[in-house]
C-alpha positions in Angstrom: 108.6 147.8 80.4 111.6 147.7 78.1 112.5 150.9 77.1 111.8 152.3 73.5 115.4 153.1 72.5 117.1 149.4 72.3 120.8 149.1 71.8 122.8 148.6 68.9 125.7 146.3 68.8 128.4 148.2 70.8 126.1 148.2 73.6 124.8 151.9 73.0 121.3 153.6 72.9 119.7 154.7 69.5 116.7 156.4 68.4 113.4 154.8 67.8 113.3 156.6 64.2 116.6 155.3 63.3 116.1 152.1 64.1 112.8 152.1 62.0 115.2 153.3 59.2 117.3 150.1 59.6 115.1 147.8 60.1 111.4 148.8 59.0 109.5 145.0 58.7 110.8 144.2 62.3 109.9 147.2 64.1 106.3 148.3 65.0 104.8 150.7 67.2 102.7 149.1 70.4 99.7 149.9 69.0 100.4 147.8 65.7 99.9 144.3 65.5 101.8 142.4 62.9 101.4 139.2 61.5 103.5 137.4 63.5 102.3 138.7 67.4 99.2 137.2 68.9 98.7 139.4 72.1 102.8 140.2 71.5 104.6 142.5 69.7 107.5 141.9 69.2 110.2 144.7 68.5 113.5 142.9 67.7 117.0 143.2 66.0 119.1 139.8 65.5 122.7 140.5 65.1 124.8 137.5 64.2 128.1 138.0 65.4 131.5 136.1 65.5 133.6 136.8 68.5 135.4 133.7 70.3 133.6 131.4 68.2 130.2 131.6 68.7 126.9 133.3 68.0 125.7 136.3 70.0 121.8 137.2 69.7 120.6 140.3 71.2 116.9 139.9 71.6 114.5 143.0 72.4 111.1 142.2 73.1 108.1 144.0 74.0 105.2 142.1 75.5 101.9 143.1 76.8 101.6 140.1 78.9 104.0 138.5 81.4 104.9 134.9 79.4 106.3 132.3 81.7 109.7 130.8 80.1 107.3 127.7 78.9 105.4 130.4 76.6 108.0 131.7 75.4 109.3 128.4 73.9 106.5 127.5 72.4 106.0 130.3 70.5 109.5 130.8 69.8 109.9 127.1 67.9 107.1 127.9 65.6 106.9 128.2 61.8 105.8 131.6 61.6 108.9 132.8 64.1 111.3 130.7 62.1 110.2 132.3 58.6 111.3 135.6 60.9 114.7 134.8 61.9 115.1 133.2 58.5 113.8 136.4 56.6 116.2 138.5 59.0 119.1 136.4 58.9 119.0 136.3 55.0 118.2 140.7 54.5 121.3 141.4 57.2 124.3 140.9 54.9 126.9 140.7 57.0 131.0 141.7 55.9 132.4 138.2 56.2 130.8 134.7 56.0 129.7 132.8 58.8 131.0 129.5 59.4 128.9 127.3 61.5 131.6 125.3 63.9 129.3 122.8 63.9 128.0 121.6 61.0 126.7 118.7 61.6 124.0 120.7 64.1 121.8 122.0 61.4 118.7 123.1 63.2 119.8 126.5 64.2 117.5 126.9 67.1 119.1 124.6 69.0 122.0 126.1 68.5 120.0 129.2 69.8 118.4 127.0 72.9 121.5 125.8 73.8 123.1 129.7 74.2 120.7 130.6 76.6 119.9 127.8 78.6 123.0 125.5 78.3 125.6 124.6 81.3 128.7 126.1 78.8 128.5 129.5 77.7 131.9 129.7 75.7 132.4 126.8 74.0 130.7 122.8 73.0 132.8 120.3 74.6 136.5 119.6 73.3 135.9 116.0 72.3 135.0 115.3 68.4 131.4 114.1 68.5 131.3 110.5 67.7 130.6 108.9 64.5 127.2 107.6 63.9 127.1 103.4 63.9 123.7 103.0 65.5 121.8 105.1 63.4 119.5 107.4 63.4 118.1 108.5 66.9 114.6 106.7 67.3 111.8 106.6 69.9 110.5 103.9 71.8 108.2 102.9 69.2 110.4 103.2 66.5 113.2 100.9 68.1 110.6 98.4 68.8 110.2 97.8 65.2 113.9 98.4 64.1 114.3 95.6 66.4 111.7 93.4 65.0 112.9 94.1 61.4 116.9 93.4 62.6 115.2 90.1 64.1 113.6 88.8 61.2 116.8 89.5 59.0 118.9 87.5 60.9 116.3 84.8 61.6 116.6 84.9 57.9 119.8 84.0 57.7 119.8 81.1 60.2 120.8 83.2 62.9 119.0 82.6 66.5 118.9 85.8 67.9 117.6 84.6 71.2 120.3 86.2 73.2 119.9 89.0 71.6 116.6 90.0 73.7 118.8 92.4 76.3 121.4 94.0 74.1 121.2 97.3 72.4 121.3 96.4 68.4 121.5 99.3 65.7 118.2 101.4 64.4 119.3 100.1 61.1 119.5 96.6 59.1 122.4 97.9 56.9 124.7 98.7 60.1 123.9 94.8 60.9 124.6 93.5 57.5 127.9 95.2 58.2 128.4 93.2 60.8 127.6 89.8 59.6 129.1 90.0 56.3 132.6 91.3 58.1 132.6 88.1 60.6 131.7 86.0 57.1 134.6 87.7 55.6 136.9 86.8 58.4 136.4 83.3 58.5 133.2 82.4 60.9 130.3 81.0 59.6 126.5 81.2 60.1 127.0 78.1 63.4 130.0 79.9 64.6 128.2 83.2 65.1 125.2 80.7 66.5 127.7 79.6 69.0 128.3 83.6 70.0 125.5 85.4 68.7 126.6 88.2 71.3 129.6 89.2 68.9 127.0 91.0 67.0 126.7 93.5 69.4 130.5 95.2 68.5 130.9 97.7 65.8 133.2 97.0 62.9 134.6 100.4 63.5 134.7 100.6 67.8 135.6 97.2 68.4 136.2 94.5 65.5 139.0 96.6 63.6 141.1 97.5 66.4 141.1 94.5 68.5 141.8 92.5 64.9 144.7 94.6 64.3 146.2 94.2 67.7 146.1 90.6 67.6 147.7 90.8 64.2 150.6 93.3 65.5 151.8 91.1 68.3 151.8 88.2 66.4 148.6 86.3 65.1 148.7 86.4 61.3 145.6 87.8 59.7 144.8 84.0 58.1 144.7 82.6 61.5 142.5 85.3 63.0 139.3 84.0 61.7 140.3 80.6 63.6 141.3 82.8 67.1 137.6 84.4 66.7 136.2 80.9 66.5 138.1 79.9 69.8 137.4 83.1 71.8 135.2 85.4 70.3 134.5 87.3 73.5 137.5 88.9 72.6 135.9 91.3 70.3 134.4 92.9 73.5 137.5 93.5 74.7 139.2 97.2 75.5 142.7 97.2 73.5 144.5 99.4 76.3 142.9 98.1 79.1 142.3 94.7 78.8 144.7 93.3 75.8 148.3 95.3 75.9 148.5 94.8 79.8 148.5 90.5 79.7 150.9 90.9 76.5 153.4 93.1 78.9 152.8 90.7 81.8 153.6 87.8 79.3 156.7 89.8 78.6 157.7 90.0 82.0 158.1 86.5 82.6 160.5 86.2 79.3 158.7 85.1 77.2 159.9 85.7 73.8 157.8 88.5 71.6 158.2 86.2 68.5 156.6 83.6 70.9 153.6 85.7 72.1 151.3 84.7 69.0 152.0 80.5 69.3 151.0 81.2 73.1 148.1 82.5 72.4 146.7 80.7 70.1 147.4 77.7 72.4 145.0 79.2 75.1 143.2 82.5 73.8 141.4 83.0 76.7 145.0 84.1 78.8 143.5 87.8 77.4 141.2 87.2 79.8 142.2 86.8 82.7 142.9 89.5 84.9 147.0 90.0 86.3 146.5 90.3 89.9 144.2 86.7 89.9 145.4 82.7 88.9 148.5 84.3 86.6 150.3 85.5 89.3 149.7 83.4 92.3 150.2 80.6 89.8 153.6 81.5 88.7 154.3 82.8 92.6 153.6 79.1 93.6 155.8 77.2 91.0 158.8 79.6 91.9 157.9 79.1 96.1 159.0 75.0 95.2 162.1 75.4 93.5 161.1 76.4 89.6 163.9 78.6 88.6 162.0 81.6 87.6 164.4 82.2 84.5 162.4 79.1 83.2 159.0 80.3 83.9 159.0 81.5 80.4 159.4 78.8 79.0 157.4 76.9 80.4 154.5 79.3 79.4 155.7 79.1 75.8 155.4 75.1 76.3 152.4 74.9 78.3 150.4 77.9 78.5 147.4 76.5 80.5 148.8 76.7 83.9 148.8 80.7 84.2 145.1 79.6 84.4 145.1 76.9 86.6 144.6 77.4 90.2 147.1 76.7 93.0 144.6 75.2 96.1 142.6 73.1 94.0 144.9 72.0 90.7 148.8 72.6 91.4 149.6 72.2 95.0 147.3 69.1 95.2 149.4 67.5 92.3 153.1 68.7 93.6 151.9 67.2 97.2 150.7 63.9 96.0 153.8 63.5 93.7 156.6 64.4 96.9 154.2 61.9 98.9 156.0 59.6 96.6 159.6 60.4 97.5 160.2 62.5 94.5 162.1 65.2 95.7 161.2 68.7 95.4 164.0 69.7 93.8 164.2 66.9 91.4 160.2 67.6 90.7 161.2 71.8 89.9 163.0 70.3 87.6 160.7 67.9 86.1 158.3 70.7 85.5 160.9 73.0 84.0 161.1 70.6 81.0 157.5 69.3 80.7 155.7 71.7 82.4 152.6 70.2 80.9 152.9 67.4 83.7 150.6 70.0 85.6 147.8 69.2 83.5 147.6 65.8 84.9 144.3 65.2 86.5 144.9 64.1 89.9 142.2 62.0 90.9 141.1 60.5 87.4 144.6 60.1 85.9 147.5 60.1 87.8 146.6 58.4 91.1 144.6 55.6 89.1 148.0 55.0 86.9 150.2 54.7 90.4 147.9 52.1 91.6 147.8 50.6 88.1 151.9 50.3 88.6 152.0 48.5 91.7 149.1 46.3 91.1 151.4 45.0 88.1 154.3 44.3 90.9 156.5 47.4 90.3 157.4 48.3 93.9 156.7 51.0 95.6 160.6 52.4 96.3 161.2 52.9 92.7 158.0 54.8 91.5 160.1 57.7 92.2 162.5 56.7 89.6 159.9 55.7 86.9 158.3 59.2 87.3 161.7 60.8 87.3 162.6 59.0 84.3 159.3 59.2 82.3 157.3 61.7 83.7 154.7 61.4 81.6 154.0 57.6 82.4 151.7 59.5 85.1 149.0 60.7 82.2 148.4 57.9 80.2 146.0 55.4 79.3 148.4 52.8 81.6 146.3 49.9 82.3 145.9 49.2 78.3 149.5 49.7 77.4 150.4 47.3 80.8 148.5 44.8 79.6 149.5 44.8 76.1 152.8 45.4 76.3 152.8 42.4 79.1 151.1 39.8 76.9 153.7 40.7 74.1 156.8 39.9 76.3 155.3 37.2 77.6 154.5 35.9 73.9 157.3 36.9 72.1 160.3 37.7 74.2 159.2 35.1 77.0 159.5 37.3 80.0 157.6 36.1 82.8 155.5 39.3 84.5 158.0 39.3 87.5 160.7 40.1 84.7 158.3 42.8 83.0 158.0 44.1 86.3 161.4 44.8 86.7 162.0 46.0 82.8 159.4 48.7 83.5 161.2 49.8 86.5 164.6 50.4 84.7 163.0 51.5 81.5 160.0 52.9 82.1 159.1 54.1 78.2 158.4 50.6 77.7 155.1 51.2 78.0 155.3 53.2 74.8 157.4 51.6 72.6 155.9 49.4 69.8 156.2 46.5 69.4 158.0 46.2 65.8 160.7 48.4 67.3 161.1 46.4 70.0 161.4 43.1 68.2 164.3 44.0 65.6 167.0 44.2 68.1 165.9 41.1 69.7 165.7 39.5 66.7 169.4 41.0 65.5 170.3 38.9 68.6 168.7 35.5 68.4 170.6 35.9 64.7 174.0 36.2 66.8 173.0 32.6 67.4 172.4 33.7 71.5 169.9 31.3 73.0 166.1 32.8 73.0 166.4 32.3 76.9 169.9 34.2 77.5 168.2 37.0 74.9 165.0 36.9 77.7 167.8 37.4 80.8 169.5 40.5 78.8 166.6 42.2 77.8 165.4 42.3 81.6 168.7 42.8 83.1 169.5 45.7 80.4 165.8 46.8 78.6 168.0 49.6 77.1 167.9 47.1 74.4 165.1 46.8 72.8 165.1 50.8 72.1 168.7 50.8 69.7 168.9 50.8 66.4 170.1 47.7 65.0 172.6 49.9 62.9 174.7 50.4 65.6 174.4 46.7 67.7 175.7 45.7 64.4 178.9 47.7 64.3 179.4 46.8 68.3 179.1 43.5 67.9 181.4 43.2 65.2 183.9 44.5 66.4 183.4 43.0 70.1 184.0 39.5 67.7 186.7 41.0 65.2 188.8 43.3 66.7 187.9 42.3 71.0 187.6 38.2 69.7 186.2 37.6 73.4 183.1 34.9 73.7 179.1 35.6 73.3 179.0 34.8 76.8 180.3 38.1 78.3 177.8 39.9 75.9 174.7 37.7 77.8 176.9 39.1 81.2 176.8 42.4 80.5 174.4 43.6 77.7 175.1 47.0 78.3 178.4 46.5 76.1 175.2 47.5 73.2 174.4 51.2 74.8 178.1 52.4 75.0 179.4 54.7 71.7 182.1 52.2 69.4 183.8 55.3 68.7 183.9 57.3 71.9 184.4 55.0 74.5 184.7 51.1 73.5 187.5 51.2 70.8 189.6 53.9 72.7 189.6 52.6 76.1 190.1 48.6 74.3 193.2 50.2 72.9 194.3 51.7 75.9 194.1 48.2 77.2 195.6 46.2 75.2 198.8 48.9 75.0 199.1 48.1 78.8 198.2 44.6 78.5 195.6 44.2 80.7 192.8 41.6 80.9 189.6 43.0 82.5 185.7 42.4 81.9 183.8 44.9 80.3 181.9 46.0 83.1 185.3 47.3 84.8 186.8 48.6 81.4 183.4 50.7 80.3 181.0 51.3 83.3 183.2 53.9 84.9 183.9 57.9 83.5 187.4 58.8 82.0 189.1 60.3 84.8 187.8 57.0 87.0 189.8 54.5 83.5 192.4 56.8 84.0 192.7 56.5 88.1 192.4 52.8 87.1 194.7 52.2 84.5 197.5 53.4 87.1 196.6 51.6 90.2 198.0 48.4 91.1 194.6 46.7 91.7 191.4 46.1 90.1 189.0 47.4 92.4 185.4 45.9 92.8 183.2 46.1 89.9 180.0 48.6 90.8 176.4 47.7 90.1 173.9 49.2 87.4 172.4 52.5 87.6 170.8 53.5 90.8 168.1 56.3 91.9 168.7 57.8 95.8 165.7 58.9 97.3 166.2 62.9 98.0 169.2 62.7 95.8 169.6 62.6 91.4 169.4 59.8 89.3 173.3 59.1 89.4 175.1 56.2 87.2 177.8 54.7 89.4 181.2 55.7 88.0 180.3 58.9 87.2 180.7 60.9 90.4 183.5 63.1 89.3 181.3 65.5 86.5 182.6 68.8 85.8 179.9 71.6 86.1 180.1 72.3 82.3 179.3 68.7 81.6 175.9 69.2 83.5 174.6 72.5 82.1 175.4 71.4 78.6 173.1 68.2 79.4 170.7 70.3 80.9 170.3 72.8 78.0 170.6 69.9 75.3 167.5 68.3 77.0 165.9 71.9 77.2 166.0 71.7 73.6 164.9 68.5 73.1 161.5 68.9 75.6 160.7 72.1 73.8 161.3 70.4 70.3 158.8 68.0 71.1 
């Protein structure tokens, strides 16, 4: 039995009579009952203190009867105890306020239960409670019906919330009208959400805002988010830090360019998610294995995004194979893709194969499909079998070229295929003008299909002066109608004067088919050495134009950047 004298707040013993005199509607003798004891009475002093930021409650009971904890609960959470503590909390004035720590707990009992029976007896956790998006906390019954009410409303708004069935929703239709209304604000529309109805299940506040506002720091402008949404909305699901910022540093780490990091990604939204150590990297560990200078890698991603996400065994390494079985090179393929990396994307068995067949069958031979792919890479992923037969039936028609002859113009110019046909009729026609017979026209334009892509512009000002200023006959012209792809200014009028200084008679295969330093080494021999054929392709080797094997290394590398710019213009 608890003793009569109960302790005051330093811990030390009073008298019974004094504490009768402090506290005279708590106390009672054991052989009083008061209202509020049914076979209990109670003798106790509350004492609300503040000391390391929480409550203290020194409780004194006196009981008749041994209550198991259970007991004691229940009569401690009723009304008639709670009007107690209420009355007693209100007639001790204390010297300073209290301040509850935790407002937003306003039952103070559980503050209470939580004291004596909780894990923590300092302090409530450190973290800041989160904000409440789901509502109010609801039984089983209750969510049932919250979730039939949320149902109906967006049924009601032509939404089909089918998918819906498994995912936790809100308590509340106004958190979902949240929702909706922000994705109409963005952009989406009532079939867009239809398409994903599982966006519905992200807060504005946890998940919409922040992932918006990432995409829009690193690059995505906020008018074009609505559209990235549409494209991938399972983005909205994603974790900023975990998921988002590590592909955007991994995109970094293959150069490409920050100001670049929005286009890419708008090209292929669903890079953010893929995950590092899968396709991206064994796909870019692949391209650098055959020869892909890895300085390029990021541009090629810039270009052609898709083949971080395309996998080696079944889409990359069956393409690069099938293309060496060819004869093209290795190294000569690196460097195909390094310019039009979107070769890749070439389906092997429905596209490109199909076209290589499609070549031969119209009598291109098999040694120079190396060179046609070399040349015009992407003759490998189109429509080919159309554009063969058209374009065939128009040289046939109009430029009467037999398909033997076609044949072999496809070979040396491969963008044939491509080229329409208005284009390719003015320069023929500039030449049947020149009063050149239609069938020496026929014989140039297959010995030199170069022609049919210039711009009548210039053929004008080379022919004029190849009749003015040269005053040699039309015929040479049908011997070598390549005099039409040289530059007048550059190399035919300089190299004619040097000439005709030195007085030397020569064809203009020997005077313009060769480099500089080769005119030079010619212009002071003795001899005239043997005039070289056209352009040739070496298996193993580069595409090389006879005359021009002495190239200084500057010469190459500002080709090779000028076409850089040109692919990625394009």
């Amino acid at each position: 039995q608890i003793s009569n004298f109960p302790r005051n707040s330093l811990g030390e013993r009073r008298p019974k009579k004094e504490k009768e005199k402090e506290s005279p509607l708590l106390y009672s003798s054991p052989n009083k009952r008061t209202p509020y004891s049914t076979d209990l009475h109670l003798s106790s002093t509350i004492r609300l203190c503040s000391t390391r930021s929480h409550f203290h409650f020194h409780f004194h009971f006196y009981f008749q009867s041994m209550l198991s904890r259970r007991k004691f609960l229940t009569i401690f959470s009723s009304s008639n105890v709670s009007q107690l503590i209420s009355h007693q909390l209100q007639s001790n004035a204390l010297p300073h306020p209290i301040h509850n720590p935790f407002p937003q707990i306003s039952n103070n009992f559980r503050v209470l239960l939580f004291h004596l029976y909780g894990t923590q007896d300092s302090k409530f956790p450190e973290y800041q409670m989160p904000t409440v998006t789901w509502g109010v906390i609801q039984g089983r019954k209750e969510k049932l019906v919250s979730r039939v009410i949320i149902f109906d409303y967006l049924k009601g708004l032509g939404i089909i919330p089918d998918e819906l069935q498994d995912l936790e929703l809100p308590s509340t239709v106004d958190v979902m009208r949240e929702r909706v209304e922000f994705l109409q604000k963005l952009g989406l529309t009532i079939d867009d959400i239809n398409q994903y109805p599982l966006m519905l299940g992200c807060s504005v506040r946890k998940n919409v805002i922040p992932v918006l506002g990432y995409l829009e720091k690193i690059g995505i402008s906020r008018s074009k988010l609505g559209e990235f949404v549409k494209s991938y909305p399972q983005v909205l699901h994603a974790s900023v830090i975990v998921e988002l910022a590590p592909v955007i540093k991994f995109l970094r780490g293959l150069d490409v360019e920050k100001d670049d990091i929005g286009f890419v990604l708008q090209k292929y939204p669903e890079l953010l998610g893929f995950k590092l150590e899968g396709t991206m990297s064994t796909s870019v560990a692949y391209l650098v294995s055959i020869g892909v200078n890895p300085r390029d890698i990021g541009p090629m991603v810039t270009q052609y995004p898709y083949l971080l996400g395309m996998r080696v065994g079944t889409m990359i390494k069956p393409l690069v194979d099938y293309l060496v079985s060819l004869g093209l090179p290795k190294k000569i393929l690196a460097r195909m893709l390094e310019k039009r990396a979107y070769i890749l994307g070439y389906d092997l068995e429905e596209t490109v194969k199909p076209n290589v067949d499609c070549l031969i069958s119209f009598g291109v031979r098999k040694e120079c499909l190396p060179s046609i792919i070399a040349q015009y890479p992407q003759i490998i992923g189109l429509p080919l079998k159309a554009k063969l037969s058209s374009q065939q039936y128009f040289f046939s028609l109009k430029l009467k070229v037999d398909p033997e002859g076609f044949a072999r113009v496809v070979e040396k110019l491969p963008q044939v295929v491509s080229l329409h046909q208005n284009v390719i009729m003015k320069p023929v026609e500039f030449l049947l003008g020149r009063a050149i017979p239609s069938q020496d026209v026929s014989s140039m334009v297959v010995k030199c299909p170069q022609l049919v892509a210039l711009r009548v512009e210039l053929m004008k000002n080379s022919y004029f002066f190849f009749k003015s200023e040269m005053g040699r006959p039309g015929k040479e012209l049908v011997e070598f109608p390549e005099y039409f792809t040289y530059s007048l200014e550059s190399r035919i009028k300089p190299r004619y004067q040097r000439l005709k200084s030195k007085g030397i008679n020569c064809s203009l295969n020997w005077m313009l088919n060769c480099s500089d330093q080769r005119f030079e080494e010619r212009l002071q021999g003795n001899y005239i050495e043997t005039e070289s054929i056209g352009p040739s392709f070496l298996i193993g080797g580069k595409l090389e134009l006879p005359g021009n094997d002495i190239v200084s290394d500057e010469e190459e590398e500002s080709d090779d950047e000028m076409l850089y710019r040109r692919t990625v213009s394009l």
